[in-house]
N, CA, C and O atoms as a Maestro MAE file, in Angstrom:
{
 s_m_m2io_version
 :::
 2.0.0
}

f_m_ct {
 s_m_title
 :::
 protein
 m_atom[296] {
  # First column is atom index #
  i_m_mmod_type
  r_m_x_coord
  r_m_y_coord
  r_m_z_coord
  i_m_residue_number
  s_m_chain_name
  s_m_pdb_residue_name
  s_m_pdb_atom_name
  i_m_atomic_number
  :::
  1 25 -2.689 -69.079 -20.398 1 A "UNK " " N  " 7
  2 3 -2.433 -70.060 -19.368 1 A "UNK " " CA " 6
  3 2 -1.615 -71.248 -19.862 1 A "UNK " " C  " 6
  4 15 -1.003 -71.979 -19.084 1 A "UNK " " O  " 8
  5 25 -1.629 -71.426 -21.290 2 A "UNK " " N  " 7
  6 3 -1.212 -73.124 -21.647 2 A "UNK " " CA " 6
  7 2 0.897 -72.752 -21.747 2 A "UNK " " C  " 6
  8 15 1.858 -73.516 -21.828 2 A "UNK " " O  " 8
  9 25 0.778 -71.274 -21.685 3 A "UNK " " N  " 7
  10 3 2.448 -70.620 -21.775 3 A "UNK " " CA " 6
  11 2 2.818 -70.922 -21.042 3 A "UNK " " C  " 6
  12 15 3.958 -71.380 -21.120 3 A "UNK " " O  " 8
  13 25 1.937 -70.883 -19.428 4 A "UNK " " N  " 7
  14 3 2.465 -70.646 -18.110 4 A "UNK " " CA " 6
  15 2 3.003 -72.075 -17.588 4 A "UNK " " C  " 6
  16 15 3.832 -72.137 -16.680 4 A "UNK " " O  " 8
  17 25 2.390 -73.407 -18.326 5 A "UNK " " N  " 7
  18 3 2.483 -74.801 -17.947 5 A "UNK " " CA " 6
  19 2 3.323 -75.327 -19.212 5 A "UNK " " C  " 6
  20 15 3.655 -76.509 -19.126 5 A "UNK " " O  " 8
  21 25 3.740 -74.610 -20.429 6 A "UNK " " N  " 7
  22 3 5.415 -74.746 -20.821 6 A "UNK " " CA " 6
  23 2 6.445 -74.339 -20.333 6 A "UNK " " C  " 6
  24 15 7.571 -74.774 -20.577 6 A "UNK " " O  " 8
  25 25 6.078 -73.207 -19.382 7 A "UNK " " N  " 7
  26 3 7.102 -72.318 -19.300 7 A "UNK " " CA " 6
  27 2 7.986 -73.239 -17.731 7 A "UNK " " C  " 6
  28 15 9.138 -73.105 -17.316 7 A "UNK " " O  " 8
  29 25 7.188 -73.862 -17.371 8 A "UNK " " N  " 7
  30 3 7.290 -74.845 -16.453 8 A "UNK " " CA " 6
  31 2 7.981 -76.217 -16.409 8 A "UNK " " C  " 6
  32 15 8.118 -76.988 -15.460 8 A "UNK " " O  " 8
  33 25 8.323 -76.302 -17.505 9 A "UNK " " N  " 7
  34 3 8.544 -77.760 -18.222 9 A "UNK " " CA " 6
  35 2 10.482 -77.606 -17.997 9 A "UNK " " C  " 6
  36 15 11.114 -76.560 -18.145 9 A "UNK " " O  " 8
  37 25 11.042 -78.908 -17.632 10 A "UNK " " N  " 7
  38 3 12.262 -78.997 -17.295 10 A "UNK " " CA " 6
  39 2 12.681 -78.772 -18.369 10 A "UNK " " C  " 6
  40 15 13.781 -78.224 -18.307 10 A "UNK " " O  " 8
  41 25 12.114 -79.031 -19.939 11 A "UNK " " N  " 7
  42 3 13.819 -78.659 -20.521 11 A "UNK " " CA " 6
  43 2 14.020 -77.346 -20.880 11 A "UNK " " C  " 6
  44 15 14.967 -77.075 -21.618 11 A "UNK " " O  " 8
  45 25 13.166 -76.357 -20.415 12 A "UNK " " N  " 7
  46 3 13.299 -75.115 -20.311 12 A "UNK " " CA " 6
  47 2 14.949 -74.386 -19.984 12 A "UNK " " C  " 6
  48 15 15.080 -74.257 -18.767 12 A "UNK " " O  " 8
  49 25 15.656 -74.109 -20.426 13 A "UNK " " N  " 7
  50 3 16.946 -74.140 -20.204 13 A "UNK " " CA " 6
  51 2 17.291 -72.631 -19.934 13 A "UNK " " C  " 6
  52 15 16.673 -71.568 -19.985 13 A "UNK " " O  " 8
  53 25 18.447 -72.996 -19.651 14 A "UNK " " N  " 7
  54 3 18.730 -71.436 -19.284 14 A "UNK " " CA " 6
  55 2 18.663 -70.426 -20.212 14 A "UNK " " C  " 6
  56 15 18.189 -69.310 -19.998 14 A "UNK " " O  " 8
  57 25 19.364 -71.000 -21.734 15 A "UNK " " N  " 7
  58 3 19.063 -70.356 -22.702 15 A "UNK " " CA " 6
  59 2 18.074 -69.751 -23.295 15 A "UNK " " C  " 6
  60 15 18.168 -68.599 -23.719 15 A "UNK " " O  " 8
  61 25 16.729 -70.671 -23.411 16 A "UNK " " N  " 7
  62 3 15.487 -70.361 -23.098 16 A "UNK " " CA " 6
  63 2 14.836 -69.460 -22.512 16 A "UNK " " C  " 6
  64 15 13.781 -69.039 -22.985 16 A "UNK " " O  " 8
  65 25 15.306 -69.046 -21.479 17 A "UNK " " N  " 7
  66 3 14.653 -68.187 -20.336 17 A "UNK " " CA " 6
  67 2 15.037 -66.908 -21.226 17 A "UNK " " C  " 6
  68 15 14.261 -66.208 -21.876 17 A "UNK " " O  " 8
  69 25 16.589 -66.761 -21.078 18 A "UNK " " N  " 7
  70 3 17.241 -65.464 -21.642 18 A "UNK " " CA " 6
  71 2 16.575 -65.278 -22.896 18 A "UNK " " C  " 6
  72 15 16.915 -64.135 -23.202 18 A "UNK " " O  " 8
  73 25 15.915 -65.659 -23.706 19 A "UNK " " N  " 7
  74 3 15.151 -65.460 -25.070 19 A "UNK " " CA " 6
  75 2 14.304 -64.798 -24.352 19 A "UNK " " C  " 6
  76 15 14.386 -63.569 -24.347 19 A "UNK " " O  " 8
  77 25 13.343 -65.436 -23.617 20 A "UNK " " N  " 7
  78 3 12.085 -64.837 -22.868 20 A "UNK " " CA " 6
  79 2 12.454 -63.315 -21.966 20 A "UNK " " C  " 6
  80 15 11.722 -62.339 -22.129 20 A "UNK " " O  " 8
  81 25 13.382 -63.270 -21.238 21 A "UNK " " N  " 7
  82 3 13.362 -61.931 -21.315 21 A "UNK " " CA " 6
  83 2 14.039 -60.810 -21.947 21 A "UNK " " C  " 6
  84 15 13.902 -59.623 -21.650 21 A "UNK " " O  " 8
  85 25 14.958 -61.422 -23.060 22 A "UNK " " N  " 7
  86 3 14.535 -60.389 -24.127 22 A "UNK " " CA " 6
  87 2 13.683 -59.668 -24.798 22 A "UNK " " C  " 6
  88 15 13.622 -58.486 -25.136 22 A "UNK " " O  " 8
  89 25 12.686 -61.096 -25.001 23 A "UNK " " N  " 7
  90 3 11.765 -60.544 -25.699 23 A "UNK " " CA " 6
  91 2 10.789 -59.916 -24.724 23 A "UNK " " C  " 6
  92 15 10.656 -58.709 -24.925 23 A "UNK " " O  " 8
  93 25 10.163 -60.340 -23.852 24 A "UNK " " N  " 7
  94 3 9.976 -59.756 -22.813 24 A "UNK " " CA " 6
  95 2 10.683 -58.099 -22.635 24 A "UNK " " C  " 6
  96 15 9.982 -57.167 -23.030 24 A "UNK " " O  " 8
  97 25 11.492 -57.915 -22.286 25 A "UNK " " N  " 7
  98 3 12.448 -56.450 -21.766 25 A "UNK " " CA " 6
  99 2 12.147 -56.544 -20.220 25 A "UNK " " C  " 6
  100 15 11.581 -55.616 -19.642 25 A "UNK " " O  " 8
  101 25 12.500 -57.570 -19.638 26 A "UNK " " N  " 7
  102 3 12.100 -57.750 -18.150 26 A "UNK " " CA " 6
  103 2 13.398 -58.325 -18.090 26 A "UNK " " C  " 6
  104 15 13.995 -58.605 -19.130 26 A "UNK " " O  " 8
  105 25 13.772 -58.480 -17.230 27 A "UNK " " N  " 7
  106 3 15.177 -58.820 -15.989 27 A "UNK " " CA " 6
  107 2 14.707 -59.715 -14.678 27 A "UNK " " C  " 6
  108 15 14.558 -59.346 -13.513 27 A "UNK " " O  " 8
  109 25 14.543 -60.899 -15.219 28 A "UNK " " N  " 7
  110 3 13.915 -61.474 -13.584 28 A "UNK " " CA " 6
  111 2 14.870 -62.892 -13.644 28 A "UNK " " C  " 6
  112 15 15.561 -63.293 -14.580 28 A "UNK " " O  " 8
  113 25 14.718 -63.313 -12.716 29 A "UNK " " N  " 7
  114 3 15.369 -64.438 -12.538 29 A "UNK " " CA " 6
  115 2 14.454 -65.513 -11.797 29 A "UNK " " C  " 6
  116 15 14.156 -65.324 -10.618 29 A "UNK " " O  " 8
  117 25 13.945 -66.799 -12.579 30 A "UNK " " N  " 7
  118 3 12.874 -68.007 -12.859 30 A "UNK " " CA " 6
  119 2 13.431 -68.786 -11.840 30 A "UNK " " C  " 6
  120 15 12.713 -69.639 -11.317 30 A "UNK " " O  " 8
  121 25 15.018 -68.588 -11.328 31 A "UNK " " N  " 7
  122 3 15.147 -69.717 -10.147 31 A "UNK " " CA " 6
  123 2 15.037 -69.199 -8.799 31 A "UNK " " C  " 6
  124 15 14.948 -69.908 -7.797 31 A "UNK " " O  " 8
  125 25 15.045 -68.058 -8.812 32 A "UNK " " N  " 7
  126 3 14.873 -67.231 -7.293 32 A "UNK " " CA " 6
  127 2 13.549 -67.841 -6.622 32 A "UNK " " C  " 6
  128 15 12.564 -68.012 -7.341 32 A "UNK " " O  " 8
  129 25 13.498 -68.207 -5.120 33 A "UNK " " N  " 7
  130 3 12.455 -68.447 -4.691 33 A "UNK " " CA " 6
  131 2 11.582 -67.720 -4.814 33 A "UNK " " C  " 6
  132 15 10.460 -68.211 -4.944 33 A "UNK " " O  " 8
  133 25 11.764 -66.071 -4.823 34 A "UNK " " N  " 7
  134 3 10.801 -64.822 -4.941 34 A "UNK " " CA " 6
  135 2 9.989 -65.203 -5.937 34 A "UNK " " C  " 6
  136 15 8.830 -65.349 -5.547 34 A "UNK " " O  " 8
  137 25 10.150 -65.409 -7.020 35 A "UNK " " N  " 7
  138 3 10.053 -65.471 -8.377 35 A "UNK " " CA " 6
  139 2 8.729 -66.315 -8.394 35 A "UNK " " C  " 6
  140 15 8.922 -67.531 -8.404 35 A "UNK " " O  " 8
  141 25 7.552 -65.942 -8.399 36 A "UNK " " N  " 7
  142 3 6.429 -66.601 -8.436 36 A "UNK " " CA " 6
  143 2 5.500 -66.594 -9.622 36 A "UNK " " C  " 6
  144 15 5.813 -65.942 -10.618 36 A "UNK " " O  " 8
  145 25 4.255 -67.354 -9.572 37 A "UNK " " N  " 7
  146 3 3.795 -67.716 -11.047 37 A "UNK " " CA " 6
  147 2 2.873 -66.117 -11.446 37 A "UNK " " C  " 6
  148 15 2.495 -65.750 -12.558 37 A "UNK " " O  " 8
  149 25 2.711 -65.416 -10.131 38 A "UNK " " N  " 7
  150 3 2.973 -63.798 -10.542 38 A "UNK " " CA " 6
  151 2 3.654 -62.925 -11.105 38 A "UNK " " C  " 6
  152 15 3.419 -62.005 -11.889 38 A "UNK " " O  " 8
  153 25 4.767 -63.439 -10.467 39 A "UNK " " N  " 7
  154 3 5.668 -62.290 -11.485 39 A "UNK " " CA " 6
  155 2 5.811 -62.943 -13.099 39 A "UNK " " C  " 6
  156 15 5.768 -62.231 -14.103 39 A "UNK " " O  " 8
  157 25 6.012 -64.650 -13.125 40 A "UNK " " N  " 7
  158 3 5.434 -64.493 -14.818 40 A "UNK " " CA " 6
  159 2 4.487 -64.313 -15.219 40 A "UNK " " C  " 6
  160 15 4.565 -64.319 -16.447 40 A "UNK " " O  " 8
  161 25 3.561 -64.142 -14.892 41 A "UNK " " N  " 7
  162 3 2.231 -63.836 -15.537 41 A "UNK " " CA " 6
  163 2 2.176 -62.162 -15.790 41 A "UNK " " C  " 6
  164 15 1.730 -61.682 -16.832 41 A "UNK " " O  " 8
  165 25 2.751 -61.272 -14.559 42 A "UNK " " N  " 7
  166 3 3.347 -59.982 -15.080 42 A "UNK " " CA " 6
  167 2 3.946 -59.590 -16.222 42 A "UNK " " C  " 6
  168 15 3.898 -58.549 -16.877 42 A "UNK " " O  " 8
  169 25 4.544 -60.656 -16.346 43 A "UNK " " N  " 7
  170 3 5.523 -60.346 -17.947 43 A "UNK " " CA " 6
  171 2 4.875 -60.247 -18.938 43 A "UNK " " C  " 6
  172 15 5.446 -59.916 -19.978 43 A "UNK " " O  " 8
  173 25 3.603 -60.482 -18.926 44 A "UNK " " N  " 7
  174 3 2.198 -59.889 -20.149 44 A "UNK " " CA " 6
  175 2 2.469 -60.862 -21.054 44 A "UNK " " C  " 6
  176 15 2.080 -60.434 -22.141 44 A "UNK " " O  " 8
  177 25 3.079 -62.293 -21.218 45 A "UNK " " N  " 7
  178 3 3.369 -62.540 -22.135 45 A "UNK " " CA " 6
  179 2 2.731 -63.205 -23.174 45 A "UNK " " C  " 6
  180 15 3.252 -63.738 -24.154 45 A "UNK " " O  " 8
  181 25 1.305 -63.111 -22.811 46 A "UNK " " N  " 7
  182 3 0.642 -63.259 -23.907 46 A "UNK " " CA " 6
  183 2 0.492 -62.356 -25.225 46 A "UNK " " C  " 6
  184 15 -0.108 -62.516 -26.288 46 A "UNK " " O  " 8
  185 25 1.006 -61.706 -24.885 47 A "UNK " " N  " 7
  186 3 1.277 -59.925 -26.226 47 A "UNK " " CA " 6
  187 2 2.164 -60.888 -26.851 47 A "UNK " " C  " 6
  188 15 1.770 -61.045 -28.006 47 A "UNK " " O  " 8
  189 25 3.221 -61.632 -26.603 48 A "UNK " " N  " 7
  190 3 4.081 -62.592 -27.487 48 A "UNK " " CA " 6
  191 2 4.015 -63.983 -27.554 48 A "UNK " " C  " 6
  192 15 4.970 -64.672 -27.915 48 A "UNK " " O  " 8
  193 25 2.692 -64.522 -27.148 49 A "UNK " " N  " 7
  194 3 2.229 -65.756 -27.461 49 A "UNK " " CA " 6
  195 2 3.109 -66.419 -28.696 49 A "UNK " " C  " 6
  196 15 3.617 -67.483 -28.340 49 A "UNK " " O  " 8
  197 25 3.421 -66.041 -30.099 50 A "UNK " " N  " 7
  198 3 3.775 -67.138 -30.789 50 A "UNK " " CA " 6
  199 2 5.212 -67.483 -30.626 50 A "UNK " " C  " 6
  200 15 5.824 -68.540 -30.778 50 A "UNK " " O  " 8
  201 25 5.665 -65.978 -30.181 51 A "UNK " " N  " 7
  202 3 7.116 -66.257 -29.705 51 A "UNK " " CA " 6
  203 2 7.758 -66.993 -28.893 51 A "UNK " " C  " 6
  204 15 8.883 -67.473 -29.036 51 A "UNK " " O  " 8
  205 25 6.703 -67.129 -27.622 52 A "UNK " " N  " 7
  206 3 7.325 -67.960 -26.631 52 A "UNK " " CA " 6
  207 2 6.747 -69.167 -26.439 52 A "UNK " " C  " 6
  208 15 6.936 -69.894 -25.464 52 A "UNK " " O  " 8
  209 25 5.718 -69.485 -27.789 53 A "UNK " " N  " 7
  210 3 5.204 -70.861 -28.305 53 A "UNK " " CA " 6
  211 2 6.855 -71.255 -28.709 53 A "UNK " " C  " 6
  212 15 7.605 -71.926 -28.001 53 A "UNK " " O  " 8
  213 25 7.111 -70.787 -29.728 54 A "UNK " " N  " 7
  214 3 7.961 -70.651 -30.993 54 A "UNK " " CA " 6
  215 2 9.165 -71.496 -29.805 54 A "UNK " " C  " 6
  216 15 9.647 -72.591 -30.097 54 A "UNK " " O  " 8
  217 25 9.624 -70.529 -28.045 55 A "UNK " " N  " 7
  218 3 10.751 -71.077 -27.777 55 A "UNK " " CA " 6
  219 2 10.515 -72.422 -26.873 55 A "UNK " " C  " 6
  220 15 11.273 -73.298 -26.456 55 A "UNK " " O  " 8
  221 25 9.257 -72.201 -26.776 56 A "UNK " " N  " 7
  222 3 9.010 -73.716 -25.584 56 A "UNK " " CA " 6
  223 2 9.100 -74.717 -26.902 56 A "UNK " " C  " 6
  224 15 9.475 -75.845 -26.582 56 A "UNK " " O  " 8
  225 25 8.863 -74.564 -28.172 57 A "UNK " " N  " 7
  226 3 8.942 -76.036 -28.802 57 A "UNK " " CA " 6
  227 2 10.278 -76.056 -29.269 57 A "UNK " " C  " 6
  228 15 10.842 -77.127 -29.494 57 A "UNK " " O  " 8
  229 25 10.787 -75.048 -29.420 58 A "UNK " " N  " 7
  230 3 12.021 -75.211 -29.779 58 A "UNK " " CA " 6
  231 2 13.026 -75.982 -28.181 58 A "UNK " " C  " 6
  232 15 13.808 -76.931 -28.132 58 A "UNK " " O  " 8
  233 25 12.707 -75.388 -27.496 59 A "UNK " " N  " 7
  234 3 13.473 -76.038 -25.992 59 A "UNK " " CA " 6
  235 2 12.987 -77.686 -26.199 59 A "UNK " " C  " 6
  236 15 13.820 -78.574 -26.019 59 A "UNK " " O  " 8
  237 25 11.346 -78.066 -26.653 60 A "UNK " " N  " 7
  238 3 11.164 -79.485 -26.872 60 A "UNK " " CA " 6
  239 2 11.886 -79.942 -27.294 60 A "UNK " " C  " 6
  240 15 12.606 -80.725 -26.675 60 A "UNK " " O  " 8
  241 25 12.057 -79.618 -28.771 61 A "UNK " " N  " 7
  242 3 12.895 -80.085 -29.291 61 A "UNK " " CA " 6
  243 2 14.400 -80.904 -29.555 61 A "UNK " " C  " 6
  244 15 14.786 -81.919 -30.136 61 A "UNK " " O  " 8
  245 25 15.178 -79.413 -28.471 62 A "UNK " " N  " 7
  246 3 16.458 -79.838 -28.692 62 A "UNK " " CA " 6
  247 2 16.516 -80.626 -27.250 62 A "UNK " " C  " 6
  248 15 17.626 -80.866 -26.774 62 A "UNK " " O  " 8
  249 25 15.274 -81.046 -26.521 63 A "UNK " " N  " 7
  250 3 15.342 -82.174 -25.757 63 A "UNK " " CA " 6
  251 2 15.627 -83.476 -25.988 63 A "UNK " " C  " 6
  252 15 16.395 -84.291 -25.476 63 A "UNK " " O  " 8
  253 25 14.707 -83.499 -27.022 64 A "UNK " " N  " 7
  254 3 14.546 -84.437 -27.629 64 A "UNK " " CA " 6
  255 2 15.830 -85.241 -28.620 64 A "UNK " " C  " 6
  256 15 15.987 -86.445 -28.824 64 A "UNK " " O  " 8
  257 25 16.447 -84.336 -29.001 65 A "UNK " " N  " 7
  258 3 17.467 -84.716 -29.731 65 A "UNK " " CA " 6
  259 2 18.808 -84.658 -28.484 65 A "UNK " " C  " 6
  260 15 19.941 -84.996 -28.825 65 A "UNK " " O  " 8
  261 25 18.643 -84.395 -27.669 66 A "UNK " " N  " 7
  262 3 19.455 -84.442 -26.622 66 A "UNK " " CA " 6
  263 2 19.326 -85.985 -25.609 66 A "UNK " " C  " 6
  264 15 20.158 -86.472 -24.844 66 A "UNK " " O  " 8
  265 25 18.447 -86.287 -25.845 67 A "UNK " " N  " 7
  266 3 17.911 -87.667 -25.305 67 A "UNK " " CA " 6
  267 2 18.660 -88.699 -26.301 67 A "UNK " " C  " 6
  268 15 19.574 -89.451 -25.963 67 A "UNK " " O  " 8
  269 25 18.016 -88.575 -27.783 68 A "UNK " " N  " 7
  270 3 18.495 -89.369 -28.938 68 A "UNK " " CA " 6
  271 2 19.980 -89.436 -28.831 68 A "UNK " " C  " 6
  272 15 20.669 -90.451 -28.728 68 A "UNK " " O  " 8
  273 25 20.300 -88.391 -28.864 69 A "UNK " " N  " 7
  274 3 22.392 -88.463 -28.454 69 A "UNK " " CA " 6
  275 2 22.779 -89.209 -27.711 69 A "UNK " " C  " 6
  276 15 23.699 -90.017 -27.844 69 A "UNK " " O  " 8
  277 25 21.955 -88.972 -26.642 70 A "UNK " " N  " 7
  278 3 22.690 -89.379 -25.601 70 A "UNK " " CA " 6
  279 2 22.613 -91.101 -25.731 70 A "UNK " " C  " 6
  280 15 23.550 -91.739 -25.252 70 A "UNK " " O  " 8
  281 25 21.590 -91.760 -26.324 71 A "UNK " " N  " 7
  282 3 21.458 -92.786 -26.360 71 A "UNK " " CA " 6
  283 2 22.313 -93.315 -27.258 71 A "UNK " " C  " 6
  284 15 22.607 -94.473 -26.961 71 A "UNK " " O  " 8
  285 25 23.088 -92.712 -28.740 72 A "UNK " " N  " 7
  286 3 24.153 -93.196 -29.393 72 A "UNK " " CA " 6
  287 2 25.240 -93.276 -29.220 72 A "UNK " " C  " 6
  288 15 26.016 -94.025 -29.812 72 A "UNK " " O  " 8
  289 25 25.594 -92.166 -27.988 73 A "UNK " " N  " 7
  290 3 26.740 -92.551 -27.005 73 A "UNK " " CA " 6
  291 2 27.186 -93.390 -26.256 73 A "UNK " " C  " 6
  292 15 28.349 -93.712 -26.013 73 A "UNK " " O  " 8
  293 25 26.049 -93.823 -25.807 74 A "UNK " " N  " 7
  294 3 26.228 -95.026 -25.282 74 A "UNK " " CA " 6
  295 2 27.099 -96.393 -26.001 74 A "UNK " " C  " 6
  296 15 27.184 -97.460 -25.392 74 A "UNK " " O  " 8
  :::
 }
 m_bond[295] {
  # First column is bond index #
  i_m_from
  i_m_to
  i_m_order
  :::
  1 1 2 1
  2 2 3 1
  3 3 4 2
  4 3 5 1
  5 5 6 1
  6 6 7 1
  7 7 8 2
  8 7 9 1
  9 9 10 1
  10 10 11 1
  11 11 12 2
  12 11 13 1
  13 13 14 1
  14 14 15 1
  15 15 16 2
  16 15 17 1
  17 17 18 1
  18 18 19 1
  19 19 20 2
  20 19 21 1
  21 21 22 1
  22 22 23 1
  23 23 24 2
  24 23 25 1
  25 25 26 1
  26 26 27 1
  27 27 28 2
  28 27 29 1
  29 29 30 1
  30 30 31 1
  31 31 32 2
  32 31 33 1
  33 33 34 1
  34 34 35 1
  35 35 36 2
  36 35 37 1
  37 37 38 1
  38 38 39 1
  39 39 40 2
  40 39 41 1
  41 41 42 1
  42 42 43 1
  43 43 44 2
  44 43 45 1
  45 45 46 1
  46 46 47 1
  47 47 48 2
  48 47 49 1
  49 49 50 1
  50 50 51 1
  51 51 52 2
  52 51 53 1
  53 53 54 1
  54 54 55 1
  55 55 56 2
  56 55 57 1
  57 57 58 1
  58 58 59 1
  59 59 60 2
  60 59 61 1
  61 61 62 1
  62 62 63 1
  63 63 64 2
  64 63 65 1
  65 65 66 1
  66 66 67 1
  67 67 68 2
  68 67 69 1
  69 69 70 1
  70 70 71 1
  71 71 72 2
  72 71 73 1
  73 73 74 1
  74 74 75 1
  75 75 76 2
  76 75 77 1
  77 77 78 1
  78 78 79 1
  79 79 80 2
  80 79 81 1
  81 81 82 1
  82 82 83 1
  83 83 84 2
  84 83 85 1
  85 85 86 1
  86 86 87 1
  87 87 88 2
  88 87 89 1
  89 89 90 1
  90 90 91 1
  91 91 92 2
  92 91 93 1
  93 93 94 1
  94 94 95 1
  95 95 96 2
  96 95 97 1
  97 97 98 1
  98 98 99 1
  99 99 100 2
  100 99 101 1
  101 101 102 1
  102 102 103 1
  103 103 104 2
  104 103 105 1
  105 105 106 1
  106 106 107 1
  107 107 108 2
  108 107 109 1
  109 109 110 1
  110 110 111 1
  111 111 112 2
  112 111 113 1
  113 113 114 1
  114 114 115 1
  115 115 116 2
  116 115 117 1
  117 117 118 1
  118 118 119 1
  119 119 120 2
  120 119 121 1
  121 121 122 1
  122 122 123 1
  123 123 124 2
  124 123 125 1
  125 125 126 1
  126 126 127 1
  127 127 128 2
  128 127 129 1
  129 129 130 1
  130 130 131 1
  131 131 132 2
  132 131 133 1
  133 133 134 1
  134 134 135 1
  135 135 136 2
  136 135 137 1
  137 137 138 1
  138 138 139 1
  139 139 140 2
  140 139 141 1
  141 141 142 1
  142 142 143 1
  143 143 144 2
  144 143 145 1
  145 145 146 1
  146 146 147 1
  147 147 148 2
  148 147 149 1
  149 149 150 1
  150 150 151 1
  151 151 152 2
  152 151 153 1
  153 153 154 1
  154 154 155 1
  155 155 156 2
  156 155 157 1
  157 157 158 1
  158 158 159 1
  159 159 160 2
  160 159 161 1
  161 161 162 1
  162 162 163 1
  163 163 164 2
  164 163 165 1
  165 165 166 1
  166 166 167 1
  167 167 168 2
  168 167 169 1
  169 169 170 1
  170 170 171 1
  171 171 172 2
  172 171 173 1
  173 173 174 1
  174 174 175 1
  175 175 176 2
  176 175 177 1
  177 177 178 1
  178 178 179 1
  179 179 180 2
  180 179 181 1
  181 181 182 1
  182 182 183 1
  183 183 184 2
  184 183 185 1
  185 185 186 1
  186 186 187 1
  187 187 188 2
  188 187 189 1
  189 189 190 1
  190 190 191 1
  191 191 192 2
  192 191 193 1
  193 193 194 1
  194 194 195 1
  195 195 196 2
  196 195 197 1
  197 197 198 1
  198 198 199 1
  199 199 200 2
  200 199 201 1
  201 201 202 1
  202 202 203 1
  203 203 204 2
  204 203 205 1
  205 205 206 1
  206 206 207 1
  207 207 208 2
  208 207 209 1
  209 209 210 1
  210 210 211 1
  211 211 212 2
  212 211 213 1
  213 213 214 1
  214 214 215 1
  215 215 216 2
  216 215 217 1
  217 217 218 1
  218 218 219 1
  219 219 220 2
  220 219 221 1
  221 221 222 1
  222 222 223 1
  223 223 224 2
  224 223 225 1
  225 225 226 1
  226 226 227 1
  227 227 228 2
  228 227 229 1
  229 229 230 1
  230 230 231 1
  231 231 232 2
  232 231 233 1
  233 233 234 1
  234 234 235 1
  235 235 236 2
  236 235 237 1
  237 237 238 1
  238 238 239 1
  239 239 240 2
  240 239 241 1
  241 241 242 1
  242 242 243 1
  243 243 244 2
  244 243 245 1
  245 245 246 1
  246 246 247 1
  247 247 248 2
  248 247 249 1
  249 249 250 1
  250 250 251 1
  251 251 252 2
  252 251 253 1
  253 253 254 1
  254 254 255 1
  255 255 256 2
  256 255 257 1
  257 257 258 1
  258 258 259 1
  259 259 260 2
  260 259 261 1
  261 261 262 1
  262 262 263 1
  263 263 264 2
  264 263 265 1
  265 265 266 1
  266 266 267 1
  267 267 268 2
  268 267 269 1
  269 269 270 1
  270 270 271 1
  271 271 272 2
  272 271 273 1
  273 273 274 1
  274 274 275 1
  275 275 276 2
  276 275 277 1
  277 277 278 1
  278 278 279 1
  279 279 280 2
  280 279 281 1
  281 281 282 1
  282 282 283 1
  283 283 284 2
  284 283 285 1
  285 285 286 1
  286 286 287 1
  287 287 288 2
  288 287 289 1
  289 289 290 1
  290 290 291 1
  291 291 292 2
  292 291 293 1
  293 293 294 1
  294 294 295 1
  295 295 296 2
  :::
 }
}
């Protein structure tokens, strides 16, 4: 459940996603209205829990340093 409320999180990027269904081997698309907290939870993806730990902190991450940039641009 704690996947399903990263997997949720805005800086989830597009790039992100496409990791997830690789690893996954699913083909879905996260912005379709269809696309409900069923069909991710279908994706079993607790069988790859550290992996898609591994990409939600990594998506943190390069938030984070995406924030920091943006502020030296200024």
């Amino acid at each position: 459940m704690p996947l399903c409320g990263e997997l949720r999180q805005p800086f989830m990027k597009d790039r992100h996603w496409d990791q997830i269904r690789k690893l996954s081997g699913v083909d879905f698309n996260e912005n379709d209205p269809k696309t409900t907290f069923r069909t991710i939870w279908d994706l079993d993806l607790n069988k790859y829990g550290e992996a898609v730990e591994e990409i939600t902190d990594q998506s943190k991450q390069e938030d984070k340093m995406s924030i920091n940039l943006a502020k030296f641009e200024k």
